[in-house]
PDB file of N, CA, C, O and CB in Angstrom:
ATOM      1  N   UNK A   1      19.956 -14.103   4.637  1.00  0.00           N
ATOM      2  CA  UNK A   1      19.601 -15.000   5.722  1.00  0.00           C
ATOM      3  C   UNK A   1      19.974 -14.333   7.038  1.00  0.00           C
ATOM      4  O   UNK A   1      20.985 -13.677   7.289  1.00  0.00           O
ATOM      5  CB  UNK A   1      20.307 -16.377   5.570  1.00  0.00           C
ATOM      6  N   UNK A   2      19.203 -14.560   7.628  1.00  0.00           N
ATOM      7  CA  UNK A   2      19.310 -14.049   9.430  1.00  0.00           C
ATOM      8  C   UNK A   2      19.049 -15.026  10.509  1.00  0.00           C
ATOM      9  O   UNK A   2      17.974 -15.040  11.110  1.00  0.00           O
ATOM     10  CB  UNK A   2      18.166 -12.889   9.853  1.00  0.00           C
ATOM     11  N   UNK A   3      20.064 -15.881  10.775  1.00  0.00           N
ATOM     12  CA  UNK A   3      19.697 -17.203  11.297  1.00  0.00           C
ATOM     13  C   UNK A   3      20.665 -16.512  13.069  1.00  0.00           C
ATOM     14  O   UNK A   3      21.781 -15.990  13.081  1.00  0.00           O
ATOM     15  CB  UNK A   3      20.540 -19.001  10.037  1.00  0.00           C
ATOM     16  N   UNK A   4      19.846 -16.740  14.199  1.00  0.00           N
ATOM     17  CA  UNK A   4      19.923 -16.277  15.119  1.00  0.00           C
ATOM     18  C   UNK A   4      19.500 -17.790  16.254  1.00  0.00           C
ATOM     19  O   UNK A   4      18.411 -18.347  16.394  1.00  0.00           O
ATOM     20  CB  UNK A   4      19.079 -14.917  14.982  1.00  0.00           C
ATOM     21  N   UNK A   5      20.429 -18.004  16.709  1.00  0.00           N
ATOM     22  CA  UNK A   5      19.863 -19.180  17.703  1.00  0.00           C
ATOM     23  C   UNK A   5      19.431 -18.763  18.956  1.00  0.00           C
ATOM     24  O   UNK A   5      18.761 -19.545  19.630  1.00  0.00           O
ATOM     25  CB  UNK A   5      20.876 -20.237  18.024  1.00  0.00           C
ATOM     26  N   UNK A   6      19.721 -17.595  19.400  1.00  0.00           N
ATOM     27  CA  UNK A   6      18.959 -17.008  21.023  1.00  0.00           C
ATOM     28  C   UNK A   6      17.642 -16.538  20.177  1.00  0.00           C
ATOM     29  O   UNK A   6      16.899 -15.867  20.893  1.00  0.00           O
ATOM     30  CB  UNK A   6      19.971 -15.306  22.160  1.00  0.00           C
ATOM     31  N   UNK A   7      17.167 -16.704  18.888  1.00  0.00           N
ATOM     32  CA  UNK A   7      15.854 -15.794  18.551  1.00  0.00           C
ATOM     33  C   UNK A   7      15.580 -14.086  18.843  1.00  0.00           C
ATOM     34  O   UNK A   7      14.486 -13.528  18.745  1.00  0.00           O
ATOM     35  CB  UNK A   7      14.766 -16.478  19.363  1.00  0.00           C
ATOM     36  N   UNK A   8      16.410 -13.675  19.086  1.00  0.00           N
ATOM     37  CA  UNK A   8      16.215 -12.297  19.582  1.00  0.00           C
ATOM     38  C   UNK A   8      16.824 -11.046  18.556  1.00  0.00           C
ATOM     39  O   UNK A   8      16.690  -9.846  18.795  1.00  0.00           O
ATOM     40  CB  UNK A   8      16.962 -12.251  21.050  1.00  0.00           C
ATOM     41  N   UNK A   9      17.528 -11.631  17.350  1.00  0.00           N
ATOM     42  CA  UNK A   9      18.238  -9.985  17.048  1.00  0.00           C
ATOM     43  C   UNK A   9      17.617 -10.046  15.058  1.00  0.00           C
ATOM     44  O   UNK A   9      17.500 -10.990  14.277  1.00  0.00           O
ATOM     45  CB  UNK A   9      20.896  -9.949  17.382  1.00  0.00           C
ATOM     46  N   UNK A  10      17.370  -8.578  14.918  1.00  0.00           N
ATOM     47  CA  UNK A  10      17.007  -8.564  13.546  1.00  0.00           C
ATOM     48  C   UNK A  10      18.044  -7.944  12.785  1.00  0.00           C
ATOM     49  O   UNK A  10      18.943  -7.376  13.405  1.00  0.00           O
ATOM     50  CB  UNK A  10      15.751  -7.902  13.319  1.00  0.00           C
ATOM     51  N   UNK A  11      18.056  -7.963  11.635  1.00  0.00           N
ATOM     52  CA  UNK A  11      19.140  -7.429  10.738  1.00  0.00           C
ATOM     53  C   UNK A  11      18.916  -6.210   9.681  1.00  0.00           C
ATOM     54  O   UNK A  11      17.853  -6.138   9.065  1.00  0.00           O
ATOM     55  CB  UNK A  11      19.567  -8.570   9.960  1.00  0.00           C
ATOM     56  N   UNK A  12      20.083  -5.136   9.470  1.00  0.00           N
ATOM     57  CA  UNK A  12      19.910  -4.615   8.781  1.00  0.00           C
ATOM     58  C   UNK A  12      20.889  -4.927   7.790  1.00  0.00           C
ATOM     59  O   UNK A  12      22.082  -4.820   8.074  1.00  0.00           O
ATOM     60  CB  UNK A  12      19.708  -3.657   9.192  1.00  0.00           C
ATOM     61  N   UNK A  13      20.329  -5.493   6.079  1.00  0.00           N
ATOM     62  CA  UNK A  13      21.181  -5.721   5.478  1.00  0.00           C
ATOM     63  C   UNK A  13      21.527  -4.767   4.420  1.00  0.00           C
ATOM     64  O   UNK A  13      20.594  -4.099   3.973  1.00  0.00           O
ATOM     65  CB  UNK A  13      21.002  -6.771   5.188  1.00  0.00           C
ATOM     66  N   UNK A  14      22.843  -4.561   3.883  1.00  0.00           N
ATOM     67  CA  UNK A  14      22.576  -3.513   2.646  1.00  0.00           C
ATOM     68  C   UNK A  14      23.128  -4.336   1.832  1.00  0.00           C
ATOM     69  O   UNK A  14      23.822  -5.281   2.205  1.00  0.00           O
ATOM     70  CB  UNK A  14      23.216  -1.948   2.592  1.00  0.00           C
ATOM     71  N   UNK A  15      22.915  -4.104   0.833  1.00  0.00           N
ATOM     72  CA  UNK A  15      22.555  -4.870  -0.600  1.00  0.00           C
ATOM     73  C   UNK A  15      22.659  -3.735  -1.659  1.00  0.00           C
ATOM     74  O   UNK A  15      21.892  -2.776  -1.754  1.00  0.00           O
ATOM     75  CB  UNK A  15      20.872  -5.611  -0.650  1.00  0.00           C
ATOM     76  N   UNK A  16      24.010  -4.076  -2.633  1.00  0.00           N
ATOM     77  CA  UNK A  16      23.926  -3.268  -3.959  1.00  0.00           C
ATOM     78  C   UNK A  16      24.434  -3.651  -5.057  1.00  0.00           C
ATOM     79  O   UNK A  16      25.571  -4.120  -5.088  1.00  0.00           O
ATOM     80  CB  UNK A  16      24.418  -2.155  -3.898  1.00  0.00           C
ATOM     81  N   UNK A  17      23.840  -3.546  -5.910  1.00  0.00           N
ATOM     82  CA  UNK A  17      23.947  -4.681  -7.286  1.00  0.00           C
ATOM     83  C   UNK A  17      24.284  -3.380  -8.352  1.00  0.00           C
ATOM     84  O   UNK A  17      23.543  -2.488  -8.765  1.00  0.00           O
ATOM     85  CB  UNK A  17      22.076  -5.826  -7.795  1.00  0.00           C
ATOM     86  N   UNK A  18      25.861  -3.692  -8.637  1.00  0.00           N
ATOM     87  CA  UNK A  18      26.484  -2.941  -9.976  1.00  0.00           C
ATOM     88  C   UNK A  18      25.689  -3.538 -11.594  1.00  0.00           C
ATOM     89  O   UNK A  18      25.036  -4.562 -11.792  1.00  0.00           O
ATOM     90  CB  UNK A  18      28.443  -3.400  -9.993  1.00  0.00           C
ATOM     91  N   UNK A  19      25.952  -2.780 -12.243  1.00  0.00           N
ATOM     92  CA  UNK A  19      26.436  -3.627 -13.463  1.00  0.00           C
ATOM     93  C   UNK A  19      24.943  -3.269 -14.272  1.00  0.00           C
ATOM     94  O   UNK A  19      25.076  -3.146 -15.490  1.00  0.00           O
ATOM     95  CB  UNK A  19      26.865  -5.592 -13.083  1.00  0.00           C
ATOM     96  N   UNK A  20      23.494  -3.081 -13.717  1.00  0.00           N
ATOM     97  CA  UNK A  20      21.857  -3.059 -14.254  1.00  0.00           C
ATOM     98  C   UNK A  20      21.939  -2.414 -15.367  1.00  0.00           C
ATOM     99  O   UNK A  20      22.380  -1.266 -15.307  1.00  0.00           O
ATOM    100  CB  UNK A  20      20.696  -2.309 -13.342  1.00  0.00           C
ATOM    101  N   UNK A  21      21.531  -2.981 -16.704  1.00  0.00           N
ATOM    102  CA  UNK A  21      21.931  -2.224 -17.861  1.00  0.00           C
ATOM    103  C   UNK A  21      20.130  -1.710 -18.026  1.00  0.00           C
ATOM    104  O   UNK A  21      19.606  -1.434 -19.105  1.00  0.00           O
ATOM    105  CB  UNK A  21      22.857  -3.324 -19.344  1.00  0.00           C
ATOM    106  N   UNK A  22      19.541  -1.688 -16.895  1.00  0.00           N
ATOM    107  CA  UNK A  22      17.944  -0.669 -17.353  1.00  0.00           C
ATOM    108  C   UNK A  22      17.989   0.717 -16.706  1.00  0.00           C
ATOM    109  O   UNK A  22      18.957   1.222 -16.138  1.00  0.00           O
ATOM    110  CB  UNK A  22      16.259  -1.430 -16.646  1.00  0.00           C
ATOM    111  N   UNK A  23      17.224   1.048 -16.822  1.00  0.00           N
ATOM    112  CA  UNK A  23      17.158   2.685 -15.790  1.00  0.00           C
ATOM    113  C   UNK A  23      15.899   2.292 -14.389  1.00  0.00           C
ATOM    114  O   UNK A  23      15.942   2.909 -13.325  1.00  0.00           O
ATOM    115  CB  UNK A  23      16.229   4.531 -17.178  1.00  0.00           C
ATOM    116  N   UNK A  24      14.912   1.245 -14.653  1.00  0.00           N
ATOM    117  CA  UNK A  24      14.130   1.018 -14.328  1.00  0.00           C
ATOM    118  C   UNK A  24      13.834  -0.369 -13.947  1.00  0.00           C
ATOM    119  O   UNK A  24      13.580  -1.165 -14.851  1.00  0.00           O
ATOM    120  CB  UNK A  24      13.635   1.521 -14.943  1.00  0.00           C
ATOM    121  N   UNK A  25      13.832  -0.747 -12.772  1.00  0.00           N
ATOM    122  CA  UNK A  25      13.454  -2.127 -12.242  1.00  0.00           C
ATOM    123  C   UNK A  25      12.229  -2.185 -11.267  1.00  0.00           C
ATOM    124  O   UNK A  25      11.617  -1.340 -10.614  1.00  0.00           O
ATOM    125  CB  UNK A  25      14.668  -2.717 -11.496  1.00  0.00           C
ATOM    126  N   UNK A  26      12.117  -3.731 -11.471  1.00  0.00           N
ATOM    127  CA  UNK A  26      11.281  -4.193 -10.304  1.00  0.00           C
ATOM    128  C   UNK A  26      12.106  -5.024  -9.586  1.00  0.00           C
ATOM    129  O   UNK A  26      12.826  -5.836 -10.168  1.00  0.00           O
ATOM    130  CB  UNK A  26       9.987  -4.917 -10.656  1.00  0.00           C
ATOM    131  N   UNK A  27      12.084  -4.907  -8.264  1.00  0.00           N
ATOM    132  CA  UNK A  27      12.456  -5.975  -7.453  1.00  0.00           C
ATOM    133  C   UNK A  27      11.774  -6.586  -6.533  1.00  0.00           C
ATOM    134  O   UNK A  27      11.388  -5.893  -5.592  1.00  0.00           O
ATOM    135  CB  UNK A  27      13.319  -5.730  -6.933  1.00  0.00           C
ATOM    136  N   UNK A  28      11.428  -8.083  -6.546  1.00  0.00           N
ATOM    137  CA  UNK A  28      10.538  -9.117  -5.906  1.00  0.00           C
ATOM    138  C   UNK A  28      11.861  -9.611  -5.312  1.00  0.00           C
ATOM    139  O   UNK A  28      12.986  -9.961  -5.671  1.00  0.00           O
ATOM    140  CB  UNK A  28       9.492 -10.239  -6.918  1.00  0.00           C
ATOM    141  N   UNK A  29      10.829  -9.388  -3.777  1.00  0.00           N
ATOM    142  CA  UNK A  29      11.698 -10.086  -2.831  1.00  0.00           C
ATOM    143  C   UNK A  29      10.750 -10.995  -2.417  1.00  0.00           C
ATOM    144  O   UNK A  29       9.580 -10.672  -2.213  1.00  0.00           O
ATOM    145  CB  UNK A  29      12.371  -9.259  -1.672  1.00  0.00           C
ATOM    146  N   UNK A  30      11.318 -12.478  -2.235  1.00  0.00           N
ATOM    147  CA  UNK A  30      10.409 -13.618  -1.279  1.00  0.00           C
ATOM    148  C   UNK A  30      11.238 -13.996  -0.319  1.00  0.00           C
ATOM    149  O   UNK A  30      12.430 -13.960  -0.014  1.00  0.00           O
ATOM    150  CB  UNK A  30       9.872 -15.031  -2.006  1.00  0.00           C
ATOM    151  N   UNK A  31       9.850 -14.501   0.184  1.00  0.00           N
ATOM    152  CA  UNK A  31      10.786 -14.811   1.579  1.00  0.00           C
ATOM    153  C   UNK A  31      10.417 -16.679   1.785  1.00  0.00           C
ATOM    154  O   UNK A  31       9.585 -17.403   1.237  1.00  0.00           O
ATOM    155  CB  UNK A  31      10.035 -13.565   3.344  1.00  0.00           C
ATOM    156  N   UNK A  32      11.443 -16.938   2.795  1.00  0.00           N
ATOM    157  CA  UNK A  32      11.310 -18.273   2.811  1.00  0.00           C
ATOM    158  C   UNK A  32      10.155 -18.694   3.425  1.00  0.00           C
ATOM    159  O   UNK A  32       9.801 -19.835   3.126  1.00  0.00           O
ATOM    160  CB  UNK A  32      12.333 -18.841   3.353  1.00  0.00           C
ATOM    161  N   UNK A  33       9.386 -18.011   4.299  1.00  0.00           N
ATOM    162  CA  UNK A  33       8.265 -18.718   4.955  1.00  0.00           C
ATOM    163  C   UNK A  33       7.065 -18.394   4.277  1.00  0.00           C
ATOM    164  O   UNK A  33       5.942 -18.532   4.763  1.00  0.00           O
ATOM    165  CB  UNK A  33       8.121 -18.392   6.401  1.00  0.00           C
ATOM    166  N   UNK A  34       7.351 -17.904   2.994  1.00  0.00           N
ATOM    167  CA  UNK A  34       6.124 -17.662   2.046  1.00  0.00           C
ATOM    168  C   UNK A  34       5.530 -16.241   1.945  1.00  0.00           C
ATOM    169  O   UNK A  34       5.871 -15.328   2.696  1.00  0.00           O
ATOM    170  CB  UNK A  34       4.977 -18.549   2.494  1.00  0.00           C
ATOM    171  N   UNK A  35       4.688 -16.131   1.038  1.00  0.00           N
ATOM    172  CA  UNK A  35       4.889 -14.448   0.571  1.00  0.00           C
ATOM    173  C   UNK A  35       6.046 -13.755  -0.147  1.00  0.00           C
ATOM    174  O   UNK A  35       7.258 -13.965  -0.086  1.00  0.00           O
ATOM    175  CB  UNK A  35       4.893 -13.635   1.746  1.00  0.00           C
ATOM    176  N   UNK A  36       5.366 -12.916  -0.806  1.00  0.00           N
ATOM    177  CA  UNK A  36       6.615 -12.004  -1.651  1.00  0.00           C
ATOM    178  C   UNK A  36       6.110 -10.483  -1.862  1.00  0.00           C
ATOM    179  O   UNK A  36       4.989 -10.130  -1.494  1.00  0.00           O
ATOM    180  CB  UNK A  36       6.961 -12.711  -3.394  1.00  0.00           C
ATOM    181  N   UNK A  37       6.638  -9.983  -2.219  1.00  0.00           N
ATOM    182  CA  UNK A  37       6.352  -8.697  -2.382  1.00  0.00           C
ATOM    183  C   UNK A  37       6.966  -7.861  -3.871  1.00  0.00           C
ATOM    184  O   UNK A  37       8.153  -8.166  -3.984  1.00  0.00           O
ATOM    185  CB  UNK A  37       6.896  -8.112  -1.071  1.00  0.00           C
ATOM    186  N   UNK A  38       6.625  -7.134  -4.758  1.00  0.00           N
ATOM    187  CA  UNK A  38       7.435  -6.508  -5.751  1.00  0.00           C
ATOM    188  C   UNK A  38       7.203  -5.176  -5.393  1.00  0.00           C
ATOM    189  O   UNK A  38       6.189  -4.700  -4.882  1.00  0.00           O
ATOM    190  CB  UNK A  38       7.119  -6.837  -7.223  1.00  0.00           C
ATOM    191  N   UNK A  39       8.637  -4.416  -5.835  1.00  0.00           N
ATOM    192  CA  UNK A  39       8.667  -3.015  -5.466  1.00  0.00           C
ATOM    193  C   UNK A  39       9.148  -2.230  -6.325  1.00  0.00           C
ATOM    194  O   UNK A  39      10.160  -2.849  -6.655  1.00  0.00           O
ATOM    195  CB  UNK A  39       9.296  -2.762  -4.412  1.00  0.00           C
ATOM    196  N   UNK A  40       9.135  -1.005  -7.114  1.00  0.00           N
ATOM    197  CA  UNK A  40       9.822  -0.515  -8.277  1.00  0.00           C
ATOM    198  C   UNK A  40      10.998   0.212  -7.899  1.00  0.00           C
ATOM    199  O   UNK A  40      10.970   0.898  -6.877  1.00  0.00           O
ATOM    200  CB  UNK A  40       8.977   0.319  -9.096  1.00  0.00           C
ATOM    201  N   UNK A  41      12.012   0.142  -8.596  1.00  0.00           N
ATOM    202  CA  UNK A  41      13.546   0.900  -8.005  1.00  0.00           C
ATOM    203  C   UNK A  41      13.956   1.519  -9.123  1.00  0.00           C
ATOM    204  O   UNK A  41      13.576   0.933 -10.137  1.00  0.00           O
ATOM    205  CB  UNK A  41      14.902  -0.145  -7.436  1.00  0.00           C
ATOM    206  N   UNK A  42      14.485   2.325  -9.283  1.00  0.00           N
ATOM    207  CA  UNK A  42      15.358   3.175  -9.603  1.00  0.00           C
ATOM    208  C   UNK A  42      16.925   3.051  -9.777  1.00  0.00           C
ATOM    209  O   UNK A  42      17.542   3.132  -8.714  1.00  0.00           O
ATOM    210  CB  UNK A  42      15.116   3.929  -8.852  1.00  0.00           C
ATOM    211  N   UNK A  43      17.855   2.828 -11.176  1.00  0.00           N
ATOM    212  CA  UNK A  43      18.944   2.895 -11.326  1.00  0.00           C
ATOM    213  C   UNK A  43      19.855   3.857 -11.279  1.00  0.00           C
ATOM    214  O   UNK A  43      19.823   4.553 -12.294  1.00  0.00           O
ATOM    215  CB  UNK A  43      18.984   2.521 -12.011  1.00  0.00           C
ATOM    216  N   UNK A  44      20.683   4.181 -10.473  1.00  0.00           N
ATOM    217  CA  UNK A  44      21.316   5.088 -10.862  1.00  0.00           C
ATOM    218  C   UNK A  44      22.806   5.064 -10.964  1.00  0.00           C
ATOM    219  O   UNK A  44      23.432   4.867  -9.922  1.00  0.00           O
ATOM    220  CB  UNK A  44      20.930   5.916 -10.232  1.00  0.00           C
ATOM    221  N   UNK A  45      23.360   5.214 -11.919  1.00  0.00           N
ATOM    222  CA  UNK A  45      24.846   4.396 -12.719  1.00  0.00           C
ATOM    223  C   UNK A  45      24.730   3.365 -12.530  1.00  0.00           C
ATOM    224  O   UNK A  45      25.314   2.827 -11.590  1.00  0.00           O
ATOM    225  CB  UNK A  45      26.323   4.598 -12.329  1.00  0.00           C
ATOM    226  N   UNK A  46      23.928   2.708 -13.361  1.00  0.00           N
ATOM    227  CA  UNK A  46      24.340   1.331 -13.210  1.00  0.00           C
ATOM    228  C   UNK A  46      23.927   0.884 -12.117  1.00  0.00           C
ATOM    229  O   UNK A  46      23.779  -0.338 -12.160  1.00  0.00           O
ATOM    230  CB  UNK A  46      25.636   1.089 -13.276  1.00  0.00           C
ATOM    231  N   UNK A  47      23.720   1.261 -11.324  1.00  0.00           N
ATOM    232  CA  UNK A  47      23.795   0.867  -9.507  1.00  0.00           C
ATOM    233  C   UNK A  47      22.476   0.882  -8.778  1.00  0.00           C
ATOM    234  O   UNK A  47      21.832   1.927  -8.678  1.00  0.00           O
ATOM    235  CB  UNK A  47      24.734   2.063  -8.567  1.00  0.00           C
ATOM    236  N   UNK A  48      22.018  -0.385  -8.210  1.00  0.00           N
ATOM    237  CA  UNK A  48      20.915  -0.417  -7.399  1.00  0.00           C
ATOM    238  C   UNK A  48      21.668  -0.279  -5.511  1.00  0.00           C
ATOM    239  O   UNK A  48      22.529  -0.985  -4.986  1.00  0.00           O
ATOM    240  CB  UNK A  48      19.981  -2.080  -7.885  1.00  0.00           C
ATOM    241  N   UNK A  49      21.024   0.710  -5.033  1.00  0.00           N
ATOM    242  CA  UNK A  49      21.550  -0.043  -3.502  1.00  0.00           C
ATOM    243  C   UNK A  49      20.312   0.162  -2.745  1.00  0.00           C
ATOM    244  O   UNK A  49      19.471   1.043  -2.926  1.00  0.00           O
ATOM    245  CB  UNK A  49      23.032   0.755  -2.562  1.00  0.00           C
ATOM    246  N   UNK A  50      20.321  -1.055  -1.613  1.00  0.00           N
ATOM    247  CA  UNK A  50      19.006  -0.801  -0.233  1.00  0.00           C
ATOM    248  C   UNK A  50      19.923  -1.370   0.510  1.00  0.00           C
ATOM    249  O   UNK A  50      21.051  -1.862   0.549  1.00  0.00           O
ATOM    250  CB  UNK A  50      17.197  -1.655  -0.153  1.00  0.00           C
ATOM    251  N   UNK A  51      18.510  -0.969   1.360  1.00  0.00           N
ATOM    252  CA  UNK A  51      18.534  -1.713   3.020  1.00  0.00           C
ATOM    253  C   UNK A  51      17.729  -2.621   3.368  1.00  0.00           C
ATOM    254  O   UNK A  51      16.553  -2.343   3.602  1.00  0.00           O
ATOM    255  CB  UNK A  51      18.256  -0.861   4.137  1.00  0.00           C
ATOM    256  N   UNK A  52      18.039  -3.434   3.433  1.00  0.00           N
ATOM    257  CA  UNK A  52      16.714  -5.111   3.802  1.00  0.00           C
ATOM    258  C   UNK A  52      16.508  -5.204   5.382  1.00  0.00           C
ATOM    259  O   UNK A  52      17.552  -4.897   5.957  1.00  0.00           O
ATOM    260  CB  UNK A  52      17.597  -7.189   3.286  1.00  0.00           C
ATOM    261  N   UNK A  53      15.968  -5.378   5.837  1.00  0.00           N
ATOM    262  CA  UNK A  53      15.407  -5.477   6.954  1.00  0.00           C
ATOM    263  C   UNK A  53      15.258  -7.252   7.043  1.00  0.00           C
ATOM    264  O   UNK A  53      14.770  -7.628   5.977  1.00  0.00           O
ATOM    265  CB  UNK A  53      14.020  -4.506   6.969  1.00  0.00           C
ATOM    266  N   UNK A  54      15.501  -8.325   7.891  1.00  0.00           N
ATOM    267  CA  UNK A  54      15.254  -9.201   7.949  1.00  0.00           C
ATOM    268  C   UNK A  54      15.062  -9.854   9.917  1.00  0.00           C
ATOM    269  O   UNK A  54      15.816  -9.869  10.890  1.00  0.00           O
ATOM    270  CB  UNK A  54      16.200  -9.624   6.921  1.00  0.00           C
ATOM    271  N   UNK A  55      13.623 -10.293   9.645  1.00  0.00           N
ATOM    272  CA  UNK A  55      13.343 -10.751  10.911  1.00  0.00           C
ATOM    273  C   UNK A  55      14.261 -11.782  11.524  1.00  0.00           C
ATOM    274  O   UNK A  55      15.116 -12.469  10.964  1.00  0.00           O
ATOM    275  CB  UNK A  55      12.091 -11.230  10.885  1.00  0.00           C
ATOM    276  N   UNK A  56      13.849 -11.737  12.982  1.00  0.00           N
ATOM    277  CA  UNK A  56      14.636 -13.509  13.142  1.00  0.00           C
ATOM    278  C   UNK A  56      14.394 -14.474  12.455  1.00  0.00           C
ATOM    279  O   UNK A  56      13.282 -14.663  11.962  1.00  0.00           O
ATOM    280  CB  UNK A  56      14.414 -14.286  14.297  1.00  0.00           C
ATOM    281  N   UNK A  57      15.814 -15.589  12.235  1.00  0.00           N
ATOM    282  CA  UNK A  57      15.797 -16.697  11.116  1.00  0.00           C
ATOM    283  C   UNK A  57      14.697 -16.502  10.577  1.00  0.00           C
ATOM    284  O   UNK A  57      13.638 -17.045  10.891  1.00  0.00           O
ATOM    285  CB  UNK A  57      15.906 -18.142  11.484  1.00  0.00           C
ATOM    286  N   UNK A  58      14.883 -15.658   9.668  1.00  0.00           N
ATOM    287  CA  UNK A  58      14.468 -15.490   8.028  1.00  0.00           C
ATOM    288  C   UNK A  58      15.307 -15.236   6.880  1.00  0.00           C
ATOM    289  O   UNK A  58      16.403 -14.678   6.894  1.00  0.00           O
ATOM    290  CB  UNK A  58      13.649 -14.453   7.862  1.00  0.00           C
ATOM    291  N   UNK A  59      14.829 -15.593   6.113  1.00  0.00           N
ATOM    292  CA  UNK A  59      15.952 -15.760   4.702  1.00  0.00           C
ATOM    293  C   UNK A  59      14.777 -15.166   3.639  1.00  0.00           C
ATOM    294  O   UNK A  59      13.563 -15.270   3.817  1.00  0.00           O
ATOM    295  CB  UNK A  59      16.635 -17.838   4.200  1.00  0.00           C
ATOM    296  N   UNK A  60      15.265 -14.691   2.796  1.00  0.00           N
ATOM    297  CA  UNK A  60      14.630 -14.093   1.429  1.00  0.00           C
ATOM    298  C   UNK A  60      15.625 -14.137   0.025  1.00  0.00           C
ATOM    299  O   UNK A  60      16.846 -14.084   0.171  1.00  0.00           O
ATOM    300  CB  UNK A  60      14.255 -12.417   1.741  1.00  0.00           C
ATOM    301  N   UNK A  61      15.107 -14.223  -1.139  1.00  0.00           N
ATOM    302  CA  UNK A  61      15.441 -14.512  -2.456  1.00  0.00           C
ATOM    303  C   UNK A  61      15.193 -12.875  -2.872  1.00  0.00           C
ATOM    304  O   UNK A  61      14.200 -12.345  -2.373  1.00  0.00           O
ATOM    305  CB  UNK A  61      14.437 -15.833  -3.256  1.00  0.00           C
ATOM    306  N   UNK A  62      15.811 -12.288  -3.512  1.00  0.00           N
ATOM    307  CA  UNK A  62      16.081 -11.049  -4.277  1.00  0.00           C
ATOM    308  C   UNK A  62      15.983 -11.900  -5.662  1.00  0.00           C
ATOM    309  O   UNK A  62      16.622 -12.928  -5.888  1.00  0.00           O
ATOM    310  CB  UNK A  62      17.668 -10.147  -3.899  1.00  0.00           C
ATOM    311  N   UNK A  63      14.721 -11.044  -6.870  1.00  0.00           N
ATOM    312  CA  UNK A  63      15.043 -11.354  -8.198  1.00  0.00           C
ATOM    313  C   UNK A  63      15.066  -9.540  -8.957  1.00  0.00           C
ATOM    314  O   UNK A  63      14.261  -8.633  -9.162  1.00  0.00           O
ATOM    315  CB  UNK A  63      13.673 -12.636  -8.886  1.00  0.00           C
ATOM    316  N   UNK A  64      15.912  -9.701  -9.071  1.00  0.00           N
ATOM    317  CA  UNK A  64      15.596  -8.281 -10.297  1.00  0.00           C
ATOM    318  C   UNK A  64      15.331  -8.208 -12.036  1.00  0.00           C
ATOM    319  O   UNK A  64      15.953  -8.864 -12.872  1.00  0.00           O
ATOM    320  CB  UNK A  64      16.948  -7.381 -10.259  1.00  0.00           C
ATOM    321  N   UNK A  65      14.460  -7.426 -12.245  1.00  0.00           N
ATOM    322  CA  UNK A  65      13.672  -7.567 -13.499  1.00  0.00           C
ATOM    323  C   UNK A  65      13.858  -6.137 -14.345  1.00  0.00           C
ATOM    324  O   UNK A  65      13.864  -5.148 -13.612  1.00  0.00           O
ATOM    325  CB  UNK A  65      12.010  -7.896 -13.112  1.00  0.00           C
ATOM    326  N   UNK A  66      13.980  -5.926 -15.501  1.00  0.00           N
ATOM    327  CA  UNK A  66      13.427  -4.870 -16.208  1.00  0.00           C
ATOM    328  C   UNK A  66      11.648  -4.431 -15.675  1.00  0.00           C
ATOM    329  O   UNK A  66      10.633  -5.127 -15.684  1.00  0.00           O
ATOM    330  CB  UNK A  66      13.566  -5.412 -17.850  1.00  0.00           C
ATOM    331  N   UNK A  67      11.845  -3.172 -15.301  1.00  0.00           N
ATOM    332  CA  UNK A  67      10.511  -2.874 -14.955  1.00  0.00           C
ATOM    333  C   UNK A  67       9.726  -2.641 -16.714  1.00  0.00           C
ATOM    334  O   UNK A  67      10.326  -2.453 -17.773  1.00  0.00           O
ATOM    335  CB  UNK A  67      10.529  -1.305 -13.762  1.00  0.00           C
ATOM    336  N   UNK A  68       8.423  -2.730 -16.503  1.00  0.00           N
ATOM    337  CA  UNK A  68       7.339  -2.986 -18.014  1.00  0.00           C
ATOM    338  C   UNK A  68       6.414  -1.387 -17.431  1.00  0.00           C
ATOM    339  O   UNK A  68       5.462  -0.954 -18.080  1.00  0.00           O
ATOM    340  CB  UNK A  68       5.904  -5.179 -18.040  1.00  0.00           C
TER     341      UNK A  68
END
């Protein structure tokens, strides 16, 4: 979430999830004002990490999946 009451500043978030017992994911990110997107990632030890980018007051849901 990036909740900003002057409306003016965006965020860089980092985000890293231990523990992924695949080598291979998808991650669908949605966002609260609708739309989503899936993207394929890469494990490495165990370990996913990014950088999220989030506009003013916007919020998004992270799901992670075994990639197929």
């Amino acid at each position: 979430v990036n909740f900003d009451p002057n409306n003016k500043h965006v965020e860089a978030v980092p985000i890293k999830v231990l523990g992924i017992p695949f080598e291979k994911i998808s991650v669908k990110r949605t966002e609260f004002s609708g739309g989503s997107v899936n993207v394929p990632a890469t494990v490495i030890n165990k370990e996913w990490t990014t950088v999220q980018y989030f506009r003013v007051n916007s919020a998004s849901i992270f799901e992670i999946s075994e990639a197929k």
